[in-house]
VEXVO-93454 format. One record per atom (N, C-alpha, C): residue number from 1; residue in one letter; x, y, z. Coordinates in pm, 1 decimal, always signed. Last residue first. Layout:
(node NUM,"A",(X,Y,Z)),
...
END
This chain:
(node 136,"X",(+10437.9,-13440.5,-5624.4)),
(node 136,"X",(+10642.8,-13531.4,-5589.0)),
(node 136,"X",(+10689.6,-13370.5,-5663.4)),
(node 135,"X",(+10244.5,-13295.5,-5413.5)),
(node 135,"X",(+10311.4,-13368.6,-5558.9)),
(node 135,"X",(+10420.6,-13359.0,-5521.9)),
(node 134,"X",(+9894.3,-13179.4,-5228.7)),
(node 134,"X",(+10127.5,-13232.2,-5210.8)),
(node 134,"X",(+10118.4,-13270.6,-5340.7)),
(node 133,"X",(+9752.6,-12916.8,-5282.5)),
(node 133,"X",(+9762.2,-13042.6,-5246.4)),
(node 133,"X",(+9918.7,-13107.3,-5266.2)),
(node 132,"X",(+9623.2,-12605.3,-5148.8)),
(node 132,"X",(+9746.2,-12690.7,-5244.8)),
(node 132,"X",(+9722.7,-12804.9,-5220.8)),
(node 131,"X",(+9306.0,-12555.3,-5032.1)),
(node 131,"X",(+9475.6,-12581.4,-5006.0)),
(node 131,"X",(+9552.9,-12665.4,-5122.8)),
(node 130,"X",(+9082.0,-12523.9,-5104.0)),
(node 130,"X",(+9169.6,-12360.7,-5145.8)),
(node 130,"X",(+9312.5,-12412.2,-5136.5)),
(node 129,"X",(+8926.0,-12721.8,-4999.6)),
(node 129,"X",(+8987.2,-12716.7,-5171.3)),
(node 129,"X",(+9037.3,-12604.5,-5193.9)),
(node 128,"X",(+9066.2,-12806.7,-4701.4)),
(node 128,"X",(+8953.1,-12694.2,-4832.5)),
(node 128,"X",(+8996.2,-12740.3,-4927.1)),
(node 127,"X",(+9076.0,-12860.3,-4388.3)),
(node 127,"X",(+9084.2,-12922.3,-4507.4)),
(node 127,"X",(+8987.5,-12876.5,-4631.8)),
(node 126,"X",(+9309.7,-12796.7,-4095.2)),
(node 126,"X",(+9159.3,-12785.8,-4200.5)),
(node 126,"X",(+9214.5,-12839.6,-4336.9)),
(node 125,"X",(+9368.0,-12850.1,-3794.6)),
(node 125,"X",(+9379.1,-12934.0,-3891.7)),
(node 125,"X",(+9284.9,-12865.1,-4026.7)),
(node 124,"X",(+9541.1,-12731.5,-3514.9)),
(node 124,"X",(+9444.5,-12766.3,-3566.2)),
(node 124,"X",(+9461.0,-12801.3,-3716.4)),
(node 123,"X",(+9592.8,-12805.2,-3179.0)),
(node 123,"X",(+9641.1,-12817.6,-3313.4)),
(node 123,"X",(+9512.3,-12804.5,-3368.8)),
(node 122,"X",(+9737.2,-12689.7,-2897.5)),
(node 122,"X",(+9662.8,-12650.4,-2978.9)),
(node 122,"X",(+9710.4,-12706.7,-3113.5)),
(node 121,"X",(+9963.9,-12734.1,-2724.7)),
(node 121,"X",(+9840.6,-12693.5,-2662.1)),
(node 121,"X",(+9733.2,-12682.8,-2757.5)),
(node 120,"X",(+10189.2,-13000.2,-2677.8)),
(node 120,"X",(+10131.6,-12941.5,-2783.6)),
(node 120,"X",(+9984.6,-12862.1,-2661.8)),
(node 119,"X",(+10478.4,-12879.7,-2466.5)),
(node 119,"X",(+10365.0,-12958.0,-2470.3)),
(node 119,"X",(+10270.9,-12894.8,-2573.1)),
(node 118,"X",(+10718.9,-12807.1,-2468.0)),
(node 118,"X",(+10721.1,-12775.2,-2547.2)),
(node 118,"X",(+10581.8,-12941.2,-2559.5)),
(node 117,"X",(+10723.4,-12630.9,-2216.0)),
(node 117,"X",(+10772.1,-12751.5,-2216.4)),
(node 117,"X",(+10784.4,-12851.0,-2335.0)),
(node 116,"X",(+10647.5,-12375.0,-2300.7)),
(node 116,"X",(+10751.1,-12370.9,-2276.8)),
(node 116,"X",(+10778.8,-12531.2,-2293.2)),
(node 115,"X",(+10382.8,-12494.6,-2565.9)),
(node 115,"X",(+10424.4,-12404.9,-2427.8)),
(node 115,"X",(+10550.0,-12428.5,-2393.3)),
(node 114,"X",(+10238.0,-12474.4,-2910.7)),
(node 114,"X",(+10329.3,-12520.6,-2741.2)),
(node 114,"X",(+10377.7,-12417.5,-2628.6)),
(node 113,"X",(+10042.1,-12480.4,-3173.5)),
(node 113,"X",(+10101.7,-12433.5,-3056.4)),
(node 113,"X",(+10145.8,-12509.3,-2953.4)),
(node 112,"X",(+9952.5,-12570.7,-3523.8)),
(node 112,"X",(+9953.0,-12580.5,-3380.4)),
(node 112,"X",(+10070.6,-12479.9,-3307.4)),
(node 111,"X",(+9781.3,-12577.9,-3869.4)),
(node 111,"X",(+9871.2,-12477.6,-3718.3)),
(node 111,"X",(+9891.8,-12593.3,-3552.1)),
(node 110,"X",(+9796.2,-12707.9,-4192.9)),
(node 110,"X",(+9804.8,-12767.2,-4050.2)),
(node 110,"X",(+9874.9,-12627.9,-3946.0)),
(node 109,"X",(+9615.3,-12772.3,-4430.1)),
(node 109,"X",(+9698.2,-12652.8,-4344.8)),
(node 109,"X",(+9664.8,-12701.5,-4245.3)),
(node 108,"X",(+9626.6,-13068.7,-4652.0)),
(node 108,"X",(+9527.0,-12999.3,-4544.3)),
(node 108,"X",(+9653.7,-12862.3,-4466.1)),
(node 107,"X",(+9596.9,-13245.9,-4877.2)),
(node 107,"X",(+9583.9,-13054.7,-4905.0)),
(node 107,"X",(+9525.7,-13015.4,-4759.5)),
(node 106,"X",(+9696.0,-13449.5,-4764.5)),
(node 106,"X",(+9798.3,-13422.0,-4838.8)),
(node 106,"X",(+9768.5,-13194.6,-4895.5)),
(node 105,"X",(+9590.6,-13442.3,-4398.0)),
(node 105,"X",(+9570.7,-13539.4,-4555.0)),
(node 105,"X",(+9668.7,-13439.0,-4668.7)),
(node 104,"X",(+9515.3,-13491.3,-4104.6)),
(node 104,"X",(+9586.5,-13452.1,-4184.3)),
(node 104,"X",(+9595.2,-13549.2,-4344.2)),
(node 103,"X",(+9380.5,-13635.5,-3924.6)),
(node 103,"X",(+9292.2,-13557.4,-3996.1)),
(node 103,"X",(+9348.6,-13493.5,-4115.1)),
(node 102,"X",(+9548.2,-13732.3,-3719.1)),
(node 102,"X",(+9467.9,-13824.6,-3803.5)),
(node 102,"X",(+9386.0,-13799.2,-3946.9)),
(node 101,"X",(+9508.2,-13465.6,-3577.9)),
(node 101,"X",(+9642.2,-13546.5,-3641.0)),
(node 101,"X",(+9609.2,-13607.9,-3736.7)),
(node 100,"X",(+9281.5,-13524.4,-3420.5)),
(node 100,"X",(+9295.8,-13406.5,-3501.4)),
(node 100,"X",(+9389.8,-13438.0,-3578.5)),
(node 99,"X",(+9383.7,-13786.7,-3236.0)),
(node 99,"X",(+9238.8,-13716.7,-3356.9)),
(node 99,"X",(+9280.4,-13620.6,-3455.9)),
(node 98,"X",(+9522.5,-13641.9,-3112.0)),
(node 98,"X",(+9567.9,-13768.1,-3211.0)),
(node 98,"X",(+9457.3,-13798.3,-3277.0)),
(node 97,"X",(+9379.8,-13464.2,-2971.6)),
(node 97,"X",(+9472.5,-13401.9,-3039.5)),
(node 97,"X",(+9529.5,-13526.4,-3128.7)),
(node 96,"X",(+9247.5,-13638.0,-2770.3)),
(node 96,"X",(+9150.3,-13548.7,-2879.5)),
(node 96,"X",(+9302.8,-13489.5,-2995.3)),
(node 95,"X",(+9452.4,-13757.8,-2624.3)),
(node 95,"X",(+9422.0,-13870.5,-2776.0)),
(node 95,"X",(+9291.5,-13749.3,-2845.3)),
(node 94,"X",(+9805.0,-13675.0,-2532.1)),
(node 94,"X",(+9648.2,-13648.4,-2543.7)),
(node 94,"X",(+9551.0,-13720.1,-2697.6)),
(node 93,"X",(+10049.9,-13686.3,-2549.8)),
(node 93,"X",(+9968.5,-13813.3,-2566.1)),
(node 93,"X",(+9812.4,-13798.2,-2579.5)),
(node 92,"X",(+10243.1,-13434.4,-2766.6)),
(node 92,"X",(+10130.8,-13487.0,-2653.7)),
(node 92,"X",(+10104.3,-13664.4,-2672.1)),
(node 91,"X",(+10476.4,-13223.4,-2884.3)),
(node 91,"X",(+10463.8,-13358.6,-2840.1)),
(node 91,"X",(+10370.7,-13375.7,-2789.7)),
(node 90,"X",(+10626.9,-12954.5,-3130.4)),
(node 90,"X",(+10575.9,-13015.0,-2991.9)),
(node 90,"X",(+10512.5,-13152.3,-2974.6)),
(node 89,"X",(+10841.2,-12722.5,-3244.9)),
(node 89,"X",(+10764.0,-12864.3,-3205.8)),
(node 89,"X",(+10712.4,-12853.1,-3083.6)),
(node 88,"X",(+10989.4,-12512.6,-3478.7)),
(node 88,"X",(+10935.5,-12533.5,-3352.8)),
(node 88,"X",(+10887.2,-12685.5,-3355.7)),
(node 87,"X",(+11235.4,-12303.1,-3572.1)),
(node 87,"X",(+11190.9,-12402.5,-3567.7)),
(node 87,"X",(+11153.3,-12430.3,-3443.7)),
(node 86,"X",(+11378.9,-12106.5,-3828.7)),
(node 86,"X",(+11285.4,-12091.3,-3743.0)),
(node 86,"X",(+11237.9,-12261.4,-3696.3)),
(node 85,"X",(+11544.4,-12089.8,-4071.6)),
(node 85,"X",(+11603.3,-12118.1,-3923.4)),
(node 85,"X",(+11507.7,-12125.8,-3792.9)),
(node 84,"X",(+11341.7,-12192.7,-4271.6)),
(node 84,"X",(+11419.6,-12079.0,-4277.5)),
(node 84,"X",(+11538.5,-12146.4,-4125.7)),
(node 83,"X",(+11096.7,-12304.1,-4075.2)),
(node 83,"X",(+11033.0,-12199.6,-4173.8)),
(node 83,"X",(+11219.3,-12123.5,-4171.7)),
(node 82,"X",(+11011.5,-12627.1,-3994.6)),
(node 82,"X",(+11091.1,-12547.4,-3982.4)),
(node 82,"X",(+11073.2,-12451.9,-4101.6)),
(node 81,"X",(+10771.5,-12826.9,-3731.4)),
(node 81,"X",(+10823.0,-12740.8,-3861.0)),
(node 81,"X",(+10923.5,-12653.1,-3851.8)),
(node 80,"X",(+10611.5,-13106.1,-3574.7)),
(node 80,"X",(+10711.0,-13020.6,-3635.1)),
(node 80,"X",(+10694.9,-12908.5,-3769.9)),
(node 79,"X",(+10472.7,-13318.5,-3349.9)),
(node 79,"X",(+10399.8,-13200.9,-3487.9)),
(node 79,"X",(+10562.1,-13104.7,-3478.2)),
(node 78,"X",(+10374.2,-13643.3,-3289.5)),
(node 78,"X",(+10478.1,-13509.8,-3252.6)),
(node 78,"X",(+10452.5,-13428.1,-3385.7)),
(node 77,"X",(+10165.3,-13793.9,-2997.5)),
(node 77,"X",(+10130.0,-13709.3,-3136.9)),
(node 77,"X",(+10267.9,-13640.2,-3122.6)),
(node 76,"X",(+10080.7,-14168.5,-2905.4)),
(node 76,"X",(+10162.2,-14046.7,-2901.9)),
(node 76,"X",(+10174.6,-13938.8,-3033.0)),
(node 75,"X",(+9838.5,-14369.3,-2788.6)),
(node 75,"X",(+9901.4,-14268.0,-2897.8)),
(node 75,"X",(+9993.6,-14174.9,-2802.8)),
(node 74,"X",(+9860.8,-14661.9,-2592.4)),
(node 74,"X",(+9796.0,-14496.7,-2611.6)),
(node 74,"X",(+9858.3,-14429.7,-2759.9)),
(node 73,"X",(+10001.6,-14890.8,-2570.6)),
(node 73,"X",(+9967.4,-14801.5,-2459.7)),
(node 73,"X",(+9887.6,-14703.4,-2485.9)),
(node 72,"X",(+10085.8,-14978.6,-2833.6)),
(node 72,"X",(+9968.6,-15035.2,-2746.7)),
(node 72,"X",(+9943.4,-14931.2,-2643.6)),
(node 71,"X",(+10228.3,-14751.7,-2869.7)),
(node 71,"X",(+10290.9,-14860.6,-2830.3)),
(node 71,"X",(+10216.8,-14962.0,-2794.7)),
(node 70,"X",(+10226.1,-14516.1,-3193.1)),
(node 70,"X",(+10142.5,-14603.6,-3048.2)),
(node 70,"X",(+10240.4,-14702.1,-3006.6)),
(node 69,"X",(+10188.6,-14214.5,-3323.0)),
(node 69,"X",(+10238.5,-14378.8,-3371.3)),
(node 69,"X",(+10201.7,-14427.5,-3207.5)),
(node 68,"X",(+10167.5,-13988.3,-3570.4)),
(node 68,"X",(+10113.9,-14041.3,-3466.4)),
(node 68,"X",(+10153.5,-14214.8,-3432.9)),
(node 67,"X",(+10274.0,-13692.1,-3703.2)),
(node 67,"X",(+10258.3,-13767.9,-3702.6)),
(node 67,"X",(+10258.2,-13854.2,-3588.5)),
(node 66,"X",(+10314.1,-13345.7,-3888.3)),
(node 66,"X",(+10275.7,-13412.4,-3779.9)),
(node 66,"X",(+10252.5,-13585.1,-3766.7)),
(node 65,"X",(+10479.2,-13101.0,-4046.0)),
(node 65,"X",(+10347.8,-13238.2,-4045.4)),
(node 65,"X",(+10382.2,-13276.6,-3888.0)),
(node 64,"X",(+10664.7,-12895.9,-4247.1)),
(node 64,"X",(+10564.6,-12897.8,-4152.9)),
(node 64,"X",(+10489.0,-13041.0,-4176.0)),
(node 63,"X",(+10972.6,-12752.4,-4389.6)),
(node 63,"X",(+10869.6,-12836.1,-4383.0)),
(node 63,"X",(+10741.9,-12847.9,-4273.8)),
(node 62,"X",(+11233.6,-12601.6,-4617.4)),
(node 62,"X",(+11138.6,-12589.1,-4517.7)),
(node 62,"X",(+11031.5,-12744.7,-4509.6)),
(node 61,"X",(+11431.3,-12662.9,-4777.4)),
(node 61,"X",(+11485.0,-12707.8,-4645.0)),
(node 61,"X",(+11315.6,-12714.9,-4520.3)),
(node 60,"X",(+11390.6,-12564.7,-4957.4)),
(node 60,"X",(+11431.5,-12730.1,-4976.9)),
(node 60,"X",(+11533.6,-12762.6,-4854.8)),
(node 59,"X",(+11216.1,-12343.8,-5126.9)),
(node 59,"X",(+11300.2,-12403.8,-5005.0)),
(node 59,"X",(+11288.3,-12517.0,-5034.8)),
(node 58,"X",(+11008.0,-12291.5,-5282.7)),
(node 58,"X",(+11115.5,-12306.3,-5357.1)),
(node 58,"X",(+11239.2,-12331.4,-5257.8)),
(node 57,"X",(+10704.8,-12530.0,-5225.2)),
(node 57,"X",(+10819.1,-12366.8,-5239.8)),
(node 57,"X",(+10925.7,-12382.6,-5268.0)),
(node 56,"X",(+10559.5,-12720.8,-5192.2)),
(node 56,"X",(+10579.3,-12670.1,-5339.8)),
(node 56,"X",(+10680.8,-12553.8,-5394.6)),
(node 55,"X",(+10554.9,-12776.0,-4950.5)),
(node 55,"X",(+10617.0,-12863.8,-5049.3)),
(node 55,"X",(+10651.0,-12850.0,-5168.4)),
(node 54,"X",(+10387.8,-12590.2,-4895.7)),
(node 54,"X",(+10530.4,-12569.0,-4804.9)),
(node 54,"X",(+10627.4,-12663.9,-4916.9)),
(node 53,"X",(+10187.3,-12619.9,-4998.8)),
(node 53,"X",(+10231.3,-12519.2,-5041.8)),
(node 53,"X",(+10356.1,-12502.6,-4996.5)),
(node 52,"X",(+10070.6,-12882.5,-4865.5)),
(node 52,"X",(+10114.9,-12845.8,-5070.1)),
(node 52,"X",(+10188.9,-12719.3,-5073.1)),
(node 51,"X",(+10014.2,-12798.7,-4593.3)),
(node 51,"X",(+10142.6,-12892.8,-4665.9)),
(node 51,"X",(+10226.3,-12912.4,-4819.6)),
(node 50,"X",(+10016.7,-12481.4,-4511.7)),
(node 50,"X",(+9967.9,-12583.9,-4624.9)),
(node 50,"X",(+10126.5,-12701.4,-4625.3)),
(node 49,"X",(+10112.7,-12333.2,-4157.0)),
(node 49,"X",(+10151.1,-12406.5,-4306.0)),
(node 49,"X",(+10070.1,-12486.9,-4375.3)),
(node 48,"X",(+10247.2,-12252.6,-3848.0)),
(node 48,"X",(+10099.4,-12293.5,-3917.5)),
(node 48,"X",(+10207.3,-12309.4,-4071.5)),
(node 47,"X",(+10341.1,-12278.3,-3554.1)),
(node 47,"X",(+10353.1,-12277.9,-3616.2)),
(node 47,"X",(+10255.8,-12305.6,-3684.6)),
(node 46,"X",(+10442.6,-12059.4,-3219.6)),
(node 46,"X",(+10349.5,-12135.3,-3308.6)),
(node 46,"X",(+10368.2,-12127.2,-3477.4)),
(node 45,"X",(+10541.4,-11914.6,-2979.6)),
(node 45,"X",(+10513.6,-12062.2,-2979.4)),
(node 45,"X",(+10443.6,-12105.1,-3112.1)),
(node 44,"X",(+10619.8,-11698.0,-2995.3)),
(node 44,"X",(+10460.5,-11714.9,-2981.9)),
(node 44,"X",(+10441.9,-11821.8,-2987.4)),
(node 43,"X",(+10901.8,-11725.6,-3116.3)),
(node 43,"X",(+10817.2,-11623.2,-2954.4)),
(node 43,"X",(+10736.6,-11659.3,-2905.3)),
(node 42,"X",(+10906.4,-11904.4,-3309.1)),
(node 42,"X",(+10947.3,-11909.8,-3207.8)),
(node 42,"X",(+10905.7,-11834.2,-3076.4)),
(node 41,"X",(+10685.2,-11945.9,-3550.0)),
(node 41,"X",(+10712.3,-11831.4,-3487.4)),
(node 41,"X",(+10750.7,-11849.9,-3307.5)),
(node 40,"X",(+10692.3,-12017.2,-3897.5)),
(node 40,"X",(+10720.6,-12045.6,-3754.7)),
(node 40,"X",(+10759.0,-11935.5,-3657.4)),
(node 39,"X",(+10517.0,-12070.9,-4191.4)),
(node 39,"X",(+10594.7,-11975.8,-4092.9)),
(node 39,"X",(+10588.1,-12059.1,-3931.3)),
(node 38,"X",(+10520.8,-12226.9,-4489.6)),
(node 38,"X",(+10535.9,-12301.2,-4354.5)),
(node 38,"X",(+10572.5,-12152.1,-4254.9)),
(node 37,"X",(+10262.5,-12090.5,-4746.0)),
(node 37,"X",(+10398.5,-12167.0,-4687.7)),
(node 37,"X",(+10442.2,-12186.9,-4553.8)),
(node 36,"X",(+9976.5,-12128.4,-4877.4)),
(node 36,"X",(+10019.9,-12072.8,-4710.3)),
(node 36,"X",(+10170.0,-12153.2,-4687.2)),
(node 35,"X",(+9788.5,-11988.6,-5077.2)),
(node 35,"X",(+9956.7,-12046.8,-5129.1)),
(node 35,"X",(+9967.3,-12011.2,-4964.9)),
(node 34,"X",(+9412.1,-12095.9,-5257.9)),
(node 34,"X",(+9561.0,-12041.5,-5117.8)),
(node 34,"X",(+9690.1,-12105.0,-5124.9)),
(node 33,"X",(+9206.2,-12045.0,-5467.8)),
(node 33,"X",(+9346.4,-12108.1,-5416.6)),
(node 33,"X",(+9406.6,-11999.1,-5320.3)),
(node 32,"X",(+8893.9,-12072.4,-5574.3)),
(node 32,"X",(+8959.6,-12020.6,-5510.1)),
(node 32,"X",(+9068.9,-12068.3,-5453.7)),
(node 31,"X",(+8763.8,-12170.9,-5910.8)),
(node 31,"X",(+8832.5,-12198.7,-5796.8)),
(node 31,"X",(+8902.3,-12136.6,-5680.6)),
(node 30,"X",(+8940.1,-12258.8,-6265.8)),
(node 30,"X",(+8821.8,-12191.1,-6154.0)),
(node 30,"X",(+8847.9,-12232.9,-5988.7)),
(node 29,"X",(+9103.3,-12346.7,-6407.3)),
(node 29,"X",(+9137.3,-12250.3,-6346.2)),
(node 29,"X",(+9079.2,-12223.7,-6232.3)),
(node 28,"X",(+8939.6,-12511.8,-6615.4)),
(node 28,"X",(+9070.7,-12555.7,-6577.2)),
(node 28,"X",(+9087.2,-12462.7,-6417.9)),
(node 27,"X",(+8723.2,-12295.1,-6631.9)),
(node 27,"X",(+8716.9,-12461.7,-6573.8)),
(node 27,"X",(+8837.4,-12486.0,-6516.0)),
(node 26,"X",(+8817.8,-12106.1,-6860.9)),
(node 26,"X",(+8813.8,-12115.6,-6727.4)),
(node 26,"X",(+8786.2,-12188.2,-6594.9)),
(node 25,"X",(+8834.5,-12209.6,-7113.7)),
(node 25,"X",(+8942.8,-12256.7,-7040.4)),
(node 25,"X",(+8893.4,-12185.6,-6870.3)),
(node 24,"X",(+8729.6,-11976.7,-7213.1)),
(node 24,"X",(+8733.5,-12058.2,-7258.5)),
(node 24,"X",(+8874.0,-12087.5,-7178.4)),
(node 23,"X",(+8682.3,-11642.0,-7175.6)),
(node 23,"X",(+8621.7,-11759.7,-7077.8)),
(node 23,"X",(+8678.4,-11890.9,-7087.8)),
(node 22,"X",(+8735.8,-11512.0,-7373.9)),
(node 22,"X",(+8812.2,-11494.9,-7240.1)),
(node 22,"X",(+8775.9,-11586.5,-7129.2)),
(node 21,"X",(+8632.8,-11587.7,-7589.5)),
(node 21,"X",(+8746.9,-11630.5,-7583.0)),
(node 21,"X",(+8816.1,-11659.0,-7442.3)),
(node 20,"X",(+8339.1,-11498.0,-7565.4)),
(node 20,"X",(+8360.0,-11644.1,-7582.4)),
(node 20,"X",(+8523.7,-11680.8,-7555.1)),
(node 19,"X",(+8461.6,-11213.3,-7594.7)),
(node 19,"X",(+8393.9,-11284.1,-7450.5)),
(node 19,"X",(+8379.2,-11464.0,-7456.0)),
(node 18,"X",(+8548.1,-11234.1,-7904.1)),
(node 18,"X",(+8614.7,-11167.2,-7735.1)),
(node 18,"X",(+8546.5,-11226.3,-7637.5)),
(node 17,"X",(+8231.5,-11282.0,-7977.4)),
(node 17,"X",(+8425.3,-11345.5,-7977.7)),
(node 17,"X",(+8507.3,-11311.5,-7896.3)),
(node 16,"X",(+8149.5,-11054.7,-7906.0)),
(node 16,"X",(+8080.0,-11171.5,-7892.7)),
(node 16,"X",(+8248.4,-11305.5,-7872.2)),
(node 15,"X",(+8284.2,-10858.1,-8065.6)),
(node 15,"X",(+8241.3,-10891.0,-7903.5)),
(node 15,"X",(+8239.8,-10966.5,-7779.7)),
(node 14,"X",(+8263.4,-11005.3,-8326.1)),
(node 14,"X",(+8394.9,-10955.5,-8228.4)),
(node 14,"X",(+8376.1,-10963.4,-8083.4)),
(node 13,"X",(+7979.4,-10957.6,-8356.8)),
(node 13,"X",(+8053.7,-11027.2,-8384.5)),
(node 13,"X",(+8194.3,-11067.6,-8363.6)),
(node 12,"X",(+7975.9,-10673.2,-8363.7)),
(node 12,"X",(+7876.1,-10768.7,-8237.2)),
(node 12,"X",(+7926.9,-10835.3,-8249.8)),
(node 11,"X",(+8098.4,-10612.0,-8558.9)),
(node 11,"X",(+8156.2,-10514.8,-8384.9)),
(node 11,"X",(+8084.5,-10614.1,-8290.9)),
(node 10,"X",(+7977.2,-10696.8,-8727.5)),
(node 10,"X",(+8083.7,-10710.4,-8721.7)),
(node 10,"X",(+8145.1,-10711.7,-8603.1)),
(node 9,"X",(+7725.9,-10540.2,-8721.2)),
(node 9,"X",(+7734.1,-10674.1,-8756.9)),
(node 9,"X",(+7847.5,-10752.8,-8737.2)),
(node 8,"X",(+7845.1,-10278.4,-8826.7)),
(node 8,"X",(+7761.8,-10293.4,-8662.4)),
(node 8,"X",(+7742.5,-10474.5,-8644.4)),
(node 7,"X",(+7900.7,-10320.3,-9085.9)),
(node 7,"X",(+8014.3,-10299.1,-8961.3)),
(node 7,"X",(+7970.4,-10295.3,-8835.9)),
(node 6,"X",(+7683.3,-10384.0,-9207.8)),
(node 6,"X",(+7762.1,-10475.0,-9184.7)),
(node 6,"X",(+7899.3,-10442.3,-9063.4)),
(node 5,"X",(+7561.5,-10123.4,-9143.9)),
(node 5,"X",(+7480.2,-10243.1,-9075.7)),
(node 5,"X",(+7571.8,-10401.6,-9063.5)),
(node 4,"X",(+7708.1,-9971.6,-9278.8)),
(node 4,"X",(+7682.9,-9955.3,-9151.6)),
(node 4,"X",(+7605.4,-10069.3,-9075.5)),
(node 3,"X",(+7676.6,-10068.2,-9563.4)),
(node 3,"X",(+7820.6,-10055.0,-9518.7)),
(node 3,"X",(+7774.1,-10052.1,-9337.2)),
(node 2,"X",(+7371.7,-10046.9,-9610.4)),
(node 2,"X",(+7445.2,-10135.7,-9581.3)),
(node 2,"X",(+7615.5,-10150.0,-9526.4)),
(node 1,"X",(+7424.9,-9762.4,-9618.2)),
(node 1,"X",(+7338.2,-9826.4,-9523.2)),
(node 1,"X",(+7381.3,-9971.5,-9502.8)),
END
């Protein structure tokens, strides 16, 4: 009787340990993550990409961003990427889209689109804690 009460004593005791174990450290970890590396898609005009994640791949050729600079006159926005041999851009002065630009920060996935002239038609900008964030 006692033999059975200490081995049922035991088994809880293990259990119990086991589940305290498998948790421990899950903080570090917790979290939902996205890995979106840079694709480009010449046909369709469009490119999307995490900046952390494009930065973090094991290319060392691929990239994606965008950036905004002025003459006094207005903004000008140019958004690039290259996925492999794939490569697209595009250009606007439009200032809602030098907004959106502006918006870019080190864990943000950045898409946009162009049209033949290779005028930006579409950017967009998000910013989660699912996105990688950049490191050297």
């Amino acid at each position: 009787m006692r033999y059975t009460f200490f081995v049922a004593c035991m088994s809880s005791f293990a259990t119990v340990l086991i589940t305290v174990l498998l948790f421990i450290g899950r903080d570090a970890s917790a979290g939902l993550k996205s890995t979106s590396d840079v694709a480009v898609d010449e046909g369709d005009r469009e490119a999307s990409g995490s900046l952390g994640s494009t930065r973090a791949s094991s290319s060392t050729s691929d990239y994606i961003g965008c950036y905004i600079s002025t003459d006094g006159d207005g903004r000008y926005v140019w958004c690039e990427a290259l996925d492999g041999n794939d490569f697209g851009w595009c250009d606007t002065t439009d200032s809602d889209f030098a907004s959106v630009v502006g918006a870019i920060g080190s864990a943000s996935h950045l898409r946009f689109e162009w049209n033949s002239s290779n005028d930006c038609t579409y950017i967009q900008v998000s910013n989660y804690s699912i996105h990688r964030p950049m490191t050297s």
